[in-house]
Wavefront OBJ file of the C-alpha trace (Angstrom):
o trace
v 0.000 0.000 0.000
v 0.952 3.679 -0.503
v -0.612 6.775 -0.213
v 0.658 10.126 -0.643
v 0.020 13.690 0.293
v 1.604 16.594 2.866
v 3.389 14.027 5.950
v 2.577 15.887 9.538
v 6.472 14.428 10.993
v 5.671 15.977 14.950
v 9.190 14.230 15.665
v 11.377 16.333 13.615
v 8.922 18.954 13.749
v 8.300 19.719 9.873
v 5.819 19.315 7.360
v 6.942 17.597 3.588
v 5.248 15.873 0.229
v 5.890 12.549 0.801
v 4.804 8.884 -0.044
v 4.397 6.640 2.398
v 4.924 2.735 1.996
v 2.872 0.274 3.950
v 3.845 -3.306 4.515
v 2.100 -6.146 7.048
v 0.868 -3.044 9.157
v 4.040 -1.333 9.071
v 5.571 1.844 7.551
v 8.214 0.530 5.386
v 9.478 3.441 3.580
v 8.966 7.074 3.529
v 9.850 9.012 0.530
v 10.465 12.584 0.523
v 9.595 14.716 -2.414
v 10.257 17.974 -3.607
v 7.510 17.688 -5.838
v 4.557 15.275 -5.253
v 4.240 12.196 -7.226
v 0.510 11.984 -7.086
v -0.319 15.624 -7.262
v -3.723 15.544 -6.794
v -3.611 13.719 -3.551
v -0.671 16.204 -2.085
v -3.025 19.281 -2.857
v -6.393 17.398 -1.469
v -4.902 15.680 1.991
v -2.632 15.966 4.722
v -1.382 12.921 6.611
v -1.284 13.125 10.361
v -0.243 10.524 13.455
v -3.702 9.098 14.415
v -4.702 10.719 17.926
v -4.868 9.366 21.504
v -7.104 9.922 24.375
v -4.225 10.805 26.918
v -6.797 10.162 29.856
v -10.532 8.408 29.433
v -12.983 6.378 31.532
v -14.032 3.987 28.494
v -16.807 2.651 31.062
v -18.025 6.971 31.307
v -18.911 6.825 27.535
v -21.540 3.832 28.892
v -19.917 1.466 26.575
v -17.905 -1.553 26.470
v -14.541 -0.840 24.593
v -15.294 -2.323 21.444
v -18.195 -0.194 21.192
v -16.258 2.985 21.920
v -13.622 2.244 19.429
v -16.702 2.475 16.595
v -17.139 5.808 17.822
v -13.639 7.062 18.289
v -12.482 5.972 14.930
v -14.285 7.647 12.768
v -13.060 10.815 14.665
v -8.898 9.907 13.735
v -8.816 8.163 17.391
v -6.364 5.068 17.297
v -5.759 4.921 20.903
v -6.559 5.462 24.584
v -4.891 5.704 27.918
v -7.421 4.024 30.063
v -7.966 3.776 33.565
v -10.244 1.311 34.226
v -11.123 2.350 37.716
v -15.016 2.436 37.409
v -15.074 -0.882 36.621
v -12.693 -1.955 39.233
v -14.896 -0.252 42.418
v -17.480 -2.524 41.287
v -15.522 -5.785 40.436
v -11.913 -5.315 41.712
v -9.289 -6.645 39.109
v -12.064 -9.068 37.466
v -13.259 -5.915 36.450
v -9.918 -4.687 35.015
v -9.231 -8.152 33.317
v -12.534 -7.588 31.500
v -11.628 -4.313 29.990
v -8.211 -5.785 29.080
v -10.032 -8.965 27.020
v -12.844 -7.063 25.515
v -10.348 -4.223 24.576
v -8.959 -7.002 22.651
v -11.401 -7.929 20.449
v -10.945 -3.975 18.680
v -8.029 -3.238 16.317
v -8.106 0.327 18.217
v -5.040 0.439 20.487
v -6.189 0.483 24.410
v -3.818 1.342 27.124
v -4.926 0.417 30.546
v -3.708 0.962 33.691
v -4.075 -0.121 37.314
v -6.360 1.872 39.438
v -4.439 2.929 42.207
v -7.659 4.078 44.276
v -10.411 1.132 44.670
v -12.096 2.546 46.663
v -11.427 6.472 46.076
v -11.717 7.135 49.826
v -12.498 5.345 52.849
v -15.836 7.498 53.543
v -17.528 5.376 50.551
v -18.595 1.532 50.096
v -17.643 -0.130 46.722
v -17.531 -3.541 45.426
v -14.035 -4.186 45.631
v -10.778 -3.047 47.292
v -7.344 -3.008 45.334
v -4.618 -2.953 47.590
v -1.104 -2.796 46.860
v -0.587 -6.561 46.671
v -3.465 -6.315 44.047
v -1.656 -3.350 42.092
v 1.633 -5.004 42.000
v 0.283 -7.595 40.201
v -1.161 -5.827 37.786
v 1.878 -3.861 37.381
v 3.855 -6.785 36.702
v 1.192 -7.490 34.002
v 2.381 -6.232 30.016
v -1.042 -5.568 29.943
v -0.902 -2.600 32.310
v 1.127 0.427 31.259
v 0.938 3.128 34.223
v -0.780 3.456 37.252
v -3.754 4.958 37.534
v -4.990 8.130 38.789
v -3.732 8.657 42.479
v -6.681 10.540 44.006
v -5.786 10.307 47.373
v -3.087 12.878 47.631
v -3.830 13.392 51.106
v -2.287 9.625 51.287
v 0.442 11.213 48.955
v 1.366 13.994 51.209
v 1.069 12.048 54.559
v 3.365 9.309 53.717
v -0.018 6.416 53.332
v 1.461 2.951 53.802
v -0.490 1.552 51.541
v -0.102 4.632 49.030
v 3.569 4.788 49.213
v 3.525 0.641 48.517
v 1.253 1.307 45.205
v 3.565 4.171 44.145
v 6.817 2.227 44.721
v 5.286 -1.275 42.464
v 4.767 1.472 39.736
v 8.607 2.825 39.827
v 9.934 -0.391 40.550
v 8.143 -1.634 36.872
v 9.418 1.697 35.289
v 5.979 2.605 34.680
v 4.453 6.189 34.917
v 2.321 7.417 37.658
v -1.160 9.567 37.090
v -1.873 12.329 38.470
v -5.668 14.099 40.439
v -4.939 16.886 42.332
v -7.431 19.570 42.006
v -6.383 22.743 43.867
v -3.431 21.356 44.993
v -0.522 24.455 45.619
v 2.693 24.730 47.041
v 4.499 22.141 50.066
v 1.822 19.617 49.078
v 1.892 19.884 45.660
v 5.906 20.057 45.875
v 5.224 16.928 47.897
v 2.882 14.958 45.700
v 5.205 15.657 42.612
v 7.854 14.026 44.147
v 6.550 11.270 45.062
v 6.889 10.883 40.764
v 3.441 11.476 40.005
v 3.772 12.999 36.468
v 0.494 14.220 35.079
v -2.740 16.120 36.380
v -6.251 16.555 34.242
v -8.146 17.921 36.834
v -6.377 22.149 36.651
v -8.694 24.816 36.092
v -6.705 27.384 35.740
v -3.187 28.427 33.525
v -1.857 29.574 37.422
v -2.531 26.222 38.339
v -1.569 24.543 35.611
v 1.409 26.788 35.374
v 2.945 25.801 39.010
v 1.889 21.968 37.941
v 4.072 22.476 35.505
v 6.880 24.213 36.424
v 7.237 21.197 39.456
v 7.535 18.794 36.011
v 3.983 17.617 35.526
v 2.557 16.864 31.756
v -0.906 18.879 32.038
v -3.899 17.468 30.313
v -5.969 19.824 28.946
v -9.593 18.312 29.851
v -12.900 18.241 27.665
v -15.555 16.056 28.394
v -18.906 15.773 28.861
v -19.335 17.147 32.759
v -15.460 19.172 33.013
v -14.635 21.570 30.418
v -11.298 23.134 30.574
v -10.532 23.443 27.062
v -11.053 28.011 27.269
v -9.358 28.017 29.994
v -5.951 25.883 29.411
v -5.337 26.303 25.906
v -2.857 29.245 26.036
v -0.027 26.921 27.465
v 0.389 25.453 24.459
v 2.406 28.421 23.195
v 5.196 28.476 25.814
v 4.763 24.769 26.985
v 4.168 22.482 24.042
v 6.077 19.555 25.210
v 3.547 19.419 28.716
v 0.552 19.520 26.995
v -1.881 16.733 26.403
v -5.479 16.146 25.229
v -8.079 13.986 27.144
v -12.025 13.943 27.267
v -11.500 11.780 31.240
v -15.522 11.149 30.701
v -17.527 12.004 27.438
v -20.596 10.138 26.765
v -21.723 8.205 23.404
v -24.155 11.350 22.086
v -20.654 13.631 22.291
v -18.452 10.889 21.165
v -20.889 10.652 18.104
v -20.261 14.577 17.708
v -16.034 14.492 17.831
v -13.293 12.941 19.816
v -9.790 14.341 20.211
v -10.068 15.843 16.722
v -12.206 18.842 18.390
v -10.098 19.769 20.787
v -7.165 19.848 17.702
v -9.519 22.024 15.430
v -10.481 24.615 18.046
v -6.579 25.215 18.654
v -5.536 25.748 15.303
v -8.604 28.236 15.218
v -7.431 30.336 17.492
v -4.411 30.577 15.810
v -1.674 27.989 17.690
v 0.869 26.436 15.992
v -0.634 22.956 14.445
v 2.441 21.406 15.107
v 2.384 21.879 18.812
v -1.636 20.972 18.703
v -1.397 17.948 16.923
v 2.183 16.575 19.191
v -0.078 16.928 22.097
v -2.588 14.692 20.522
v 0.205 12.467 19.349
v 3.668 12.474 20.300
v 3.277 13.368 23.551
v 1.282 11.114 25.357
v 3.116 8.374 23.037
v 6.251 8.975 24.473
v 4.993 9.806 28.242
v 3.239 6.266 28.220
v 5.691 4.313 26.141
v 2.635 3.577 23.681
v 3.217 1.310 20.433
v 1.370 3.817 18.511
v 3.184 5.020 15.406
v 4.164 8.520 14.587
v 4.812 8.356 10.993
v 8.363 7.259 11.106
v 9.892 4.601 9.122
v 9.378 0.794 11.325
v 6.202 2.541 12.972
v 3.273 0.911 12.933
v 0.644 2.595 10.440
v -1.526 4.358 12.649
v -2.467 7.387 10.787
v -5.544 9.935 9.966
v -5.711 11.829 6.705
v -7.729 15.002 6.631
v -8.260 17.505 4.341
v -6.876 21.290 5.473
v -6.216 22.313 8.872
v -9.051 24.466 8.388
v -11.650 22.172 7.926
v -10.097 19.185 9.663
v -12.576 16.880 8.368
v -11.350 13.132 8.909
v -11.414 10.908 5.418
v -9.815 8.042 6.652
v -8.597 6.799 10.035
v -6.132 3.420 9.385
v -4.684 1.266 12.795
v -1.752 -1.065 11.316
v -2.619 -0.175 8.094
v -6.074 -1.560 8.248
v -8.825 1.018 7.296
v -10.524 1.319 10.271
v -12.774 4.811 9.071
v -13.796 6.401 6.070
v -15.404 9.972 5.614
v -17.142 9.961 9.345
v -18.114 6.413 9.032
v -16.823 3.618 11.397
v -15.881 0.318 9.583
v -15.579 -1.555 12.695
v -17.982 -4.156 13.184
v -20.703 -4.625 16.279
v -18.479 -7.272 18.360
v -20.413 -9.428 20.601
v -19.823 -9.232 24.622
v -20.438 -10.792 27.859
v -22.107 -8.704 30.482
v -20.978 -8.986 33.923
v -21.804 -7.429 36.995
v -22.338 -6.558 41.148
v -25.650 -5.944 42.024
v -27.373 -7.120 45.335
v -29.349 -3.921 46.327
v -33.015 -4.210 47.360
v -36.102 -2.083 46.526
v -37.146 0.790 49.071
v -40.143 2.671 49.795
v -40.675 6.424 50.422
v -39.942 6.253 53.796
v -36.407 5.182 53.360
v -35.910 8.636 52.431
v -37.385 10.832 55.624
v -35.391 13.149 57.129
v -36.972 14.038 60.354
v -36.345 18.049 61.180
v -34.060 18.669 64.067
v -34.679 22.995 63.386
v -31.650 23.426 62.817
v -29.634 25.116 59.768
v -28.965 22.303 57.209
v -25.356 21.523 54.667
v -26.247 21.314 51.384
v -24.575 21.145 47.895
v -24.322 23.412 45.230
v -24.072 22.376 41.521
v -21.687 24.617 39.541
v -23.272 24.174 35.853
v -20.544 22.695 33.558
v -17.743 21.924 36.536
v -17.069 19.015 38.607
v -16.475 21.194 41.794
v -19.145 22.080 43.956
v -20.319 24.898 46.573
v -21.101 24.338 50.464
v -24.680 25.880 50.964
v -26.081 26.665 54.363
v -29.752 27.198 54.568
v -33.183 25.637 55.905
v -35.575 23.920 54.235
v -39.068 22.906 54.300
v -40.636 20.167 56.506
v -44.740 18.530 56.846
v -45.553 16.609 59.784
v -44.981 12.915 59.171
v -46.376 12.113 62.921
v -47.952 13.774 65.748
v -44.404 14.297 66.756
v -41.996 14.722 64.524
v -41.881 16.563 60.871
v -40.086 15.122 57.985
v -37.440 17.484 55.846
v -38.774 17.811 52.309
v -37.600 19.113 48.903
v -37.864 22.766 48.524
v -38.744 23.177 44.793
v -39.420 27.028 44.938
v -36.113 27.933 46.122
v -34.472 24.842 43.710
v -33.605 22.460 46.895
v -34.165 19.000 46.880
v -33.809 16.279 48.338
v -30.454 13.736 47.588
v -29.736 10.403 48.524
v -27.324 7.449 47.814
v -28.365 3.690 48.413
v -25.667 1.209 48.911
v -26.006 -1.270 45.999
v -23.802 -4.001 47.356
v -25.328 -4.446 50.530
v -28.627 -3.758 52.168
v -28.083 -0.383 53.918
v -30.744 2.765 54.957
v -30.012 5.536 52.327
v -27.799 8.366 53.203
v -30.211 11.684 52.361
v -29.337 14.988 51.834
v -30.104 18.278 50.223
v -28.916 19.903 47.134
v -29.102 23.167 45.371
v -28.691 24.285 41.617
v -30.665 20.743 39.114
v -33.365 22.673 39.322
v -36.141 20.058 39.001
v -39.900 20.714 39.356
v -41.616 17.900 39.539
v -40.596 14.173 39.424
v -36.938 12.434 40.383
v -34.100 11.061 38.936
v -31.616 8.269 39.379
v -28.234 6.128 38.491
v -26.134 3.715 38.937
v -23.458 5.294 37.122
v -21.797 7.637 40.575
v -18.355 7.854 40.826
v -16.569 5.836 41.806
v -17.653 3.592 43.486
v -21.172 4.125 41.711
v -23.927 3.258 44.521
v -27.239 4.304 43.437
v -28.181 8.307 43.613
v -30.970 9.624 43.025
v -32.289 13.589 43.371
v -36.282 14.221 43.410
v -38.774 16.479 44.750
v -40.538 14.086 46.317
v -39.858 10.826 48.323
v -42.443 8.619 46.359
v -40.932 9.223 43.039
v -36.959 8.961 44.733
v -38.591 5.718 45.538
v -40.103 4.918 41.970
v -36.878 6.160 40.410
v -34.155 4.084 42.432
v -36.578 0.652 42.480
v -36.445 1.231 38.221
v -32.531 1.082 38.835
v -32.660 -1.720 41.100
v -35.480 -4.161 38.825
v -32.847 -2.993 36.037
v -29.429 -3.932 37.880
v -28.172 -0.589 36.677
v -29.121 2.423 34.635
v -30.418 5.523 34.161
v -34.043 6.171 35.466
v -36.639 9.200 34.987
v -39.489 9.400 36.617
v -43.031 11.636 37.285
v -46.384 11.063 37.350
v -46.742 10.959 33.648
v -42.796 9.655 32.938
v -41.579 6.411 33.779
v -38.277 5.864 31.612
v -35.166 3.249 32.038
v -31.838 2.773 30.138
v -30.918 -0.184 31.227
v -26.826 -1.028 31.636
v -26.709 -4.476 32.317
v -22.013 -4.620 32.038
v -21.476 -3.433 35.739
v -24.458 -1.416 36.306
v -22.472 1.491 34.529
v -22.186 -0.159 30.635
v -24.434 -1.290 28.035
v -22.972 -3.659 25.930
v -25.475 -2.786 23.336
v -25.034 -0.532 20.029
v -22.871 2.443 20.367
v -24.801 4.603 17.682
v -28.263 3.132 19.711
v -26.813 3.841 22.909
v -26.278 7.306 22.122
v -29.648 7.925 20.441
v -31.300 5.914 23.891
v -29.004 8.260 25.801
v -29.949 11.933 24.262
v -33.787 10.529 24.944
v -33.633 10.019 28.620
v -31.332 13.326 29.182
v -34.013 15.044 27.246
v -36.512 13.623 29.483
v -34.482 14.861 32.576
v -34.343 18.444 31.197
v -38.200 18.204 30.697
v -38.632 17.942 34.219
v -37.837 21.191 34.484
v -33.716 21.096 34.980
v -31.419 24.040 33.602
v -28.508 22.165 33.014
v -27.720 20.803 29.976
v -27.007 17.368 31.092
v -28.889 17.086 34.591
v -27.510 12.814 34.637
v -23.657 14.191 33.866
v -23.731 16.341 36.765
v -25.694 13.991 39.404
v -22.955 11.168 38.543
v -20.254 13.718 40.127
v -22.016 14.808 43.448
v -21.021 11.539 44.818
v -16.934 11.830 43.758
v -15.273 12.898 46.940
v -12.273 13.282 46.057
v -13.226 17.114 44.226
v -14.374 19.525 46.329
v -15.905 20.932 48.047
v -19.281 18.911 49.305
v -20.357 15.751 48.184
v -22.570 12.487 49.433
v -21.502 9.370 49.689
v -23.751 6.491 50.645
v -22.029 7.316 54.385
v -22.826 10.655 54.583
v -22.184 14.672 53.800
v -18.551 14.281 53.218
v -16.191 17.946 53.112
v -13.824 17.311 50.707
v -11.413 20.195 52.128
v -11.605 18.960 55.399
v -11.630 15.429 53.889
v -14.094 13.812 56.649
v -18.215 13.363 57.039
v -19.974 16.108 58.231
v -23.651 15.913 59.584
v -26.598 17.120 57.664
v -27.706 19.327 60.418
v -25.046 22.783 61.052
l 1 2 3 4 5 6 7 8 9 10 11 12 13 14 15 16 17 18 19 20 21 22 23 24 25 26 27 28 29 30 31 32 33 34 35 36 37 38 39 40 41 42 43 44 45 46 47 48 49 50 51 52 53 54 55 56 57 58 59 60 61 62 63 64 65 66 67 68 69 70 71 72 73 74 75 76 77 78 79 80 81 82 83 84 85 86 87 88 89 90 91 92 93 94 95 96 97 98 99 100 101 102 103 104 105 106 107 108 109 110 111 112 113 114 115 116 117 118 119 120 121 122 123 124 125 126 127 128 129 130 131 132 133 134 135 136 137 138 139 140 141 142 143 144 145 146 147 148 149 150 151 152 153 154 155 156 157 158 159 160 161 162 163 164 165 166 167 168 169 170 171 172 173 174 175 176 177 178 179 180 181 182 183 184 185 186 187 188 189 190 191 192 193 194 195 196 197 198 199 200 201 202 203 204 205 206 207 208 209 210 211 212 213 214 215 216 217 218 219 220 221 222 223 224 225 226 227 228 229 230 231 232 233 234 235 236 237 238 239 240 241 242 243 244 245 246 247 248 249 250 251 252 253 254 255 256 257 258 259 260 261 262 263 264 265 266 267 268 269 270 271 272 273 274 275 276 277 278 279 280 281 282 283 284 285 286 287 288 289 290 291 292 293 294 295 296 297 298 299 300 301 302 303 304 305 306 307 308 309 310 311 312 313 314 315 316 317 318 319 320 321 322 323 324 325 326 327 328 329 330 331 332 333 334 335 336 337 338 339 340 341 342 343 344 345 346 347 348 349 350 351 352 353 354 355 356 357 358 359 360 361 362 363 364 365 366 367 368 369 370 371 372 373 374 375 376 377 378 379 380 381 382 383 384 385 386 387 388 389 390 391 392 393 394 395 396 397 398 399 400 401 402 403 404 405 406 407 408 409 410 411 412 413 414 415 416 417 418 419 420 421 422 423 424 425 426 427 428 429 430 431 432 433 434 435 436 437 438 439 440 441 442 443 444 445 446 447 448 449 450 451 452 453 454 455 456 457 458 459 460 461 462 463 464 465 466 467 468 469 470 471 472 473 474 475 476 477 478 479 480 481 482 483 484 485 486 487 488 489 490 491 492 493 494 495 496 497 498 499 500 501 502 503 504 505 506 507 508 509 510 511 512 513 514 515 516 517 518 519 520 521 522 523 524 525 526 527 528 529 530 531 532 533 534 535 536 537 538 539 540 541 542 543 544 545 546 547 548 549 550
């Protein structure tokens, strides 16, 4: 095979006319011309490195890997750096392994690592605990190439036994360390960075990201589907294109349908940054960070390669993994792959009461949603209560003033509900719920109303998993049968199933403009400030539960 046009070399920095010869997946010869020897094809496409996802939660999209590679294809994707840690707070390193085999079955390139934080914090129940003796055998496994996230920097800066042990099986297999340190400044960050942690996607800010970087961390610029940092990041690039990465961390299928890393690529050239630097951060960067056999256009490199047409238009006409044409014109050729589903589900139906929060008159905590961030505001206010018995009055959701009632049911074991109060979805009627919650995804579920809380959660529980909406004229499932946070279904149907029930949500009467996306997140201690766990109120500054009641 050949194929011929303007070669995008981000190792020696330099664009040429060139043919390219392909051999049993493998670039066998590049030839350098001063003049084009199919002119037609020099003047109509430019050949880049295919792109990689420097930081994704494959199980976030709601779909099994081979289902997210049809998606990320046809968008110049070739490859992912995947931490699998979703999966593994609900089945431990049988949920890892499954990634790993089902990745498999794609010719798109997955990189997996082990999740250094099953569970995220010790204020949450999950399915499964990884401890170190866990990690270090995964990181003795080829299959693994980093560890994952470390979101307990607390354990970081404090000298963790159990921490330090995870960090230490990742140097002592030479493989990099992720990063999650929101907010994180001076001694501790100095601290955290030298334990060897090399990366963070979670800044928010070039100051933040500058410090970050200036202690040696690779920054990756973040836009997904609930954390958007894309505006505010981008200007590194200029001074600092050798830290810069691209990563979505969570995007689901109805965006992934939309772009992939090629978005993030196009807006930067846009606004006017050099497309070499863009396109290395999309490429050689996280290649050479992660020690990924992806190619990079170089002779002996595998073929992994996009061609586009302008850097205007970026519009992908072909996406090839070893050679193989894996996309054409915005059109996946990757086949529907059939999968196992497997899962860990024992949770038991409940009933409006579960949900009462008798008044104690005092002030109450509650959250407050930031539209579009991950981070969240600590709210002190009252709320409203009806008598429940001749003695005692029950704390109820607010609609008027947009606060309403939140609660998280333990689905691995029969527990009572933690409850609490939240500020900023914005419902008016009805409730909604999931078993997608990071991370260690219990059931949550937000309503104005205990009866529908209760209608909504039981639809997750009959289900073993989902997303549920529900009112007195909506009842509405999607179902995700792979771990209670995956569908093993139809990418393309997923997505379409997807956009229905968020629509759904909205219709409710919710502002945001993806009310599921932002409920998954109020249950993620590890980013401040207040979240819920199926514990308890837990302050993510102080790092401890709080009570309800001031």
């Amino acid at each position: 095979m050949r194929i011929s046009g303007q070669i995008v070399d981000v190792v020696n920095s330099r664009i040429f006319n060139g043919t390219i010869e392909i051999e049993n997946g493998k670039i066998l010869n590049i030839i350098e011309e001063s003049q084009c020897q199919c002119p037609s094809q020099c003047q109509s496409q430019i050949i880049l490195p295919g792109f990689v996802d420097s930081h994704v939660h494959i199980e976030s999209s709601l779909l099994v890997p081979t289902e997210f590679a049809r998606l990320a294809v046809a968008h110049g994707s070739v490859a992912s750096v995947s931490d699998p840690h979703e999966i593994a707070n609900v089945l431990g390193i049988d949920g890892v392994r499954y990634m790993i085999e089902v990745g498999k079955k794609s010719p798109f390139k997955f990189y997996f690592g082990a999740p250094s934080c099953v569970p995220a914090t010790c204020f949450e129940t999950s399915g499964a605990t990884l401890n170190s003796n866990d990690i270090e055998e995964l990181m003795s496994s080829a299959d693994i190439k980093y560890l994952g996230e470390m979101m307990n920097y607390p354990g970081v800066i404090f000298n963790d036994d159990e921490v330090m042990k995870k960090i230490e099986s990742a140097h002592h297999h030479n493989k990099p360390i992720d990063g999650h340190a929101p907010l994180l400044s001076g001694d501790d960050l100095k601290k955290y960075c030298a334990s060897g942690i090399s990366t963070d996607h979670e800044c928010s800010s070039v100051e933040e990201a500058m410090e970050k970087i200036s202690l040696g961390m690779k920054i990756q610029i973040r836009e997904g589907s609930a954390a958007n940092n894309f505006d505010n990041l981008i200007s590194i690039i200029k001074d600092y294109p050798d830290s810069v990465m691209f990563c979505t961390d969570d995007a689901h299928p109805h965006e992934l349908i939309k772009s992939h890393i090629n978005g993030l690529i196009k807006r930067a050239i846009y606004l006017g940054y050099n497309p070499l630097d863009v396109i290395k951060a999309a490429t050689l960067n996280p290649v050479r960070h992660y020690n990924l056999e992806v190619g990079l256009l170089q002779k002996n490199d595998p073929a992994d390669f996009v061609v586009i047409d302008n850097f205007n238009d970026f519009n992908i006409l072909k996406t090839y993994i070893n050679g193989e044409l894996v996309a054409e014109n915005g059109k996946s050729l990757l086949p529907d792959v059939t999968v196992d589903a497997i899962n860990n589900f024992v949770a038991e139906k409940v009933t409006a009461d579960d949900f009462k929060v008798i008044d104690e008159g005092k002030d109450i905590n509650i959250i407050g949603v930031i539209n579009g961030e991950l981070l969240t505001e600590k709210i002190i206010a009252k709320t409203q209560s009806h008598k429940v018995q001749s003695s005692s009055f029950n704390l109820v959701s607010d609609i008027e003033n947009d606060i309403l009632k939140i609660a998280v049911i333990n689905r691995y074991e029969k527990k009572k509900p933690a409850v609490a109060f939240i500020k900023g979805i914005g419902l008016k009627r009805g409730a909604l719920a999931s078993s997608v919650a990071h991370d260690s995804h219990n059931i949550i579920v937000i309503g104005c109303d205990d009866e529908s809380m209760a209608k909504a959660a039981n639809m997750i529980i009959e289900n073993k998993g989902g997303f549920a909406v529900c009112s007195d004229e909506i009842k509405k499932c999607l179902p995700l049968p792979v771990a209670g946070i995956m569908t093993n279904d139809d990418a393309f149907k997923v997505a379409n199933d997807y956009l229905e029930i968020r629509d759904l949500a909205k219709s409710l009467g919710s502002p945001l403009s993806d009310p599921f996306m932002t409920m998954e997140f109020m249950a993620l201690l590890v980013i401040p400030k207040l979240k819920l766990s199926d514990k308890g109120l837990f302050d993510c500054e102080k790092f401890e539960l709080i009570p309800l009641f001031r």
